[in-house]
VMD Tcl script that draws the C-alpha trace (Angstrom):
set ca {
  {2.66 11.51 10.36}
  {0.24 9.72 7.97}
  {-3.46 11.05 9.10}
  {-6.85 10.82 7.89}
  {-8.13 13.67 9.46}
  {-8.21 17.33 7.79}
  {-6.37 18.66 10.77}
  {-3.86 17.06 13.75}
  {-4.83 18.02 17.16}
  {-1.73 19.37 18.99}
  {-0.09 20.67 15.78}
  {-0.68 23.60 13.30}
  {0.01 23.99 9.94}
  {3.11 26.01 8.79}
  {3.38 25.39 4.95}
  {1.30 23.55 2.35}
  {3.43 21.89 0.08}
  {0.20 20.35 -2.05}
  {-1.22 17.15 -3.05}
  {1.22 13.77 -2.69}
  {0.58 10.76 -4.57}
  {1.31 6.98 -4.20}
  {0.21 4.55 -7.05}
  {0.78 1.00 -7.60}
  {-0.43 -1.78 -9.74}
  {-0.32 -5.42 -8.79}
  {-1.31 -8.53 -11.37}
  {-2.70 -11.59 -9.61}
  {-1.11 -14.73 -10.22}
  {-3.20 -17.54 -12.63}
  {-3.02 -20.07 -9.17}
  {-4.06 -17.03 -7.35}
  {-7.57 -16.25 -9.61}
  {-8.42 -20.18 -10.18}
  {-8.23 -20.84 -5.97}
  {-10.29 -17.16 -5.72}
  {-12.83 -18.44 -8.07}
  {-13.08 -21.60 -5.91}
  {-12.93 -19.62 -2.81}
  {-15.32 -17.35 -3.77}
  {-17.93 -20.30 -4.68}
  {-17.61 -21.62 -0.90}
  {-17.15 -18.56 0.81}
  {-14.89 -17.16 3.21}
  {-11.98 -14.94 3.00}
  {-9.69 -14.99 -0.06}
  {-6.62 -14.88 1.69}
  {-4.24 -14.79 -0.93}
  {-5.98 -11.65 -2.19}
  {-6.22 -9.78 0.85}
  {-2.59 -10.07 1.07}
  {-2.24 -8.86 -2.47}
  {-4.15 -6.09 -1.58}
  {-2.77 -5.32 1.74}
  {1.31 -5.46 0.09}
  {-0.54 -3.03 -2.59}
  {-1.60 -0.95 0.43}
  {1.68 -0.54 2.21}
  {3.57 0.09 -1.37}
  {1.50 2.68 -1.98}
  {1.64 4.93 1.72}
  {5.17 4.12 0.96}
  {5.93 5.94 -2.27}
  {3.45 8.74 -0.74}
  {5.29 8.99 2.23}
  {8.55 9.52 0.01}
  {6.94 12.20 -2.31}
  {6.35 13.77 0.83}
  {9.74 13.78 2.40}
  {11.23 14.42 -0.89}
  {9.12 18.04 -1.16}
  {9.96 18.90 2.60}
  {6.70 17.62 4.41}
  {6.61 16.12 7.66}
  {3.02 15.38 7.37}
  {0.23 14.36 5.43}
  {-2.78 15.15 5.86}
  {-6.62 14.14 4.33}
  {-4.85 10.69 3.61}
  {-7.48 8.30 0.78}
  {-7.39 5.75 -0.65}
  {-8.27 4.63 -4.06}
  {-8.87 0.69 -5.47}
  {-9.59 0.42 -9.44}
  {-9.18 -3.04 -11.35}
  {-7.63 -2.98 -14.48}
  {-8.56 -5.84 -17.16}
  {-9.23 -7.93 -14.76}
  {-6.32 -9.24 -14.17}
  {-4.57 -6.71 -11.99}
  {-5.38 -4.08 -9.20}
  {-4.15 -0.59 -8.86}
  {-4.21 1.28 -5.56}
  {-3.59 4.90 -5.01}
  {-2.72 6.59 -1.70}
  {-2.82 10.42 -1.88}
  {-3.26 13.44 0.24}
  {-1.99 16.56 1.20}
  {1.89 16.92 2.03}
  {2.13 19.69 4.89}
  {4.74 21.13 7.29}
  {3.14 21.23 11.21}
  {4.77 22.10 14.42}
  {3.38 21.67 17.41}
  {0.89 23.74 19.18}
  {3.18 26.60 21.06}
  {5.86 25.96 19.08}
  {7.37 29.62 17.82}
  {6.30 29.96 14.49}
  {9.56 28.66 11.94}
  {9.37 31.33 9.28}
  {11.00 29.00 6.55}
  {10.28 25.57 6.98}
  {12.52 23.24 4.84}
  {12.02 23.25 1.03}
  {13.39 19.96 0.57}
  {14.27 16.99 3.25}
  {17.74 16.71 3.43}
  {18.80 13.06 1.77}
  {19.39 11.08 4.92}
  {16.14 12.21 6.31}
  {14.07 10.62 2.42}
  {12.09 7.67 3.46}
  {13.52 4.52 3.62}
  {11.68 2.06 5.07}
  {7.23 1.00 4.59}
  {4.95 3.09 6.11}
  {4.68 1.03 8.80}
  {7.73 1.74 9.96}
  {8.01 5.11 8.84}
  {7.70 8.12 11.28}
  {7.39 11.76 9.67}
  {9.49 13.91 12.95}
  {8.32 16.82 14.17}
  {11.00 19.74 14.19}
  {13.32 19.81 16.77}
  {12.27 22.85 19.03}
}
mol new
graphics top color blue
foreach p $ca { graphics top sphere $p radius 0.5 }
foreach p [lrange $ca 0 end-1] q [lrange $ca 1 end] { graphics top cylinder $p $q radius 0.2 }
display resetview
């Protein structure tokens, strides 16, 4: 689970596994910055842009989402984002947060979660796809 919020209602917090990162850095096409600059003197949405930014987007919950899994998380939580240019000629966008372990409310307390995801359970698809699981009870 991929959540904004400091907290998930309906789960607790069994293990901290820290801070999860996921960068990436895009360049925009030549065709893509001369029809933005034309765009941009008429108005209205730069379309090829927003997709730019929105494959950036989903690349970067991505590789978070696999940090995560890869330390053992089934969660993250305090999810930001982050948009920098660089020279003008490229975008980088950063997804991080906190990787955690929850259960949910009720459930007995597990007095190891796992330290690791086992390899068939890494991420393998985007983030819109992906789905941390909650233990099996």
């Amino acid at each position: 689970m991929l959540s904004t919020m400091n907290d998930l209602p309906g789960f607790r917090v069994v293990r901290v596994f820290g801070e999860v990162f996921g960068l990436t850095v895009r360049s925009r096409n030549l065709f893509s910055n001369i029809g933005a600059g034309f765009k941009s003197m008429a108005g209205g949405e730069l379309k090829g842009l927003s997709k730019l930014l929105a494959d950036s987007r989903n690349e970067a919950l991505f590789r978070l989402s696999q940090e995560a899994v890869q330390q053992g998380a089934n969660a993250v939580l305090a999810l930001r984002f982050d948009c920098n240019e660089i020279a003008q000629s490229a975008s980088e966008i950063a997804a991080y947060g906190t990787a955690v372990y929850v259960v949910p409310d009720g459930a007995p307390q597990q007095p190891h979660p796992p330290q690791q995801a086992p390899q068939h359970q890494q991420a393998q698809q985007p983030p819109a796809q992906q789905q941390f699981q909650a233990p099996q009870q």
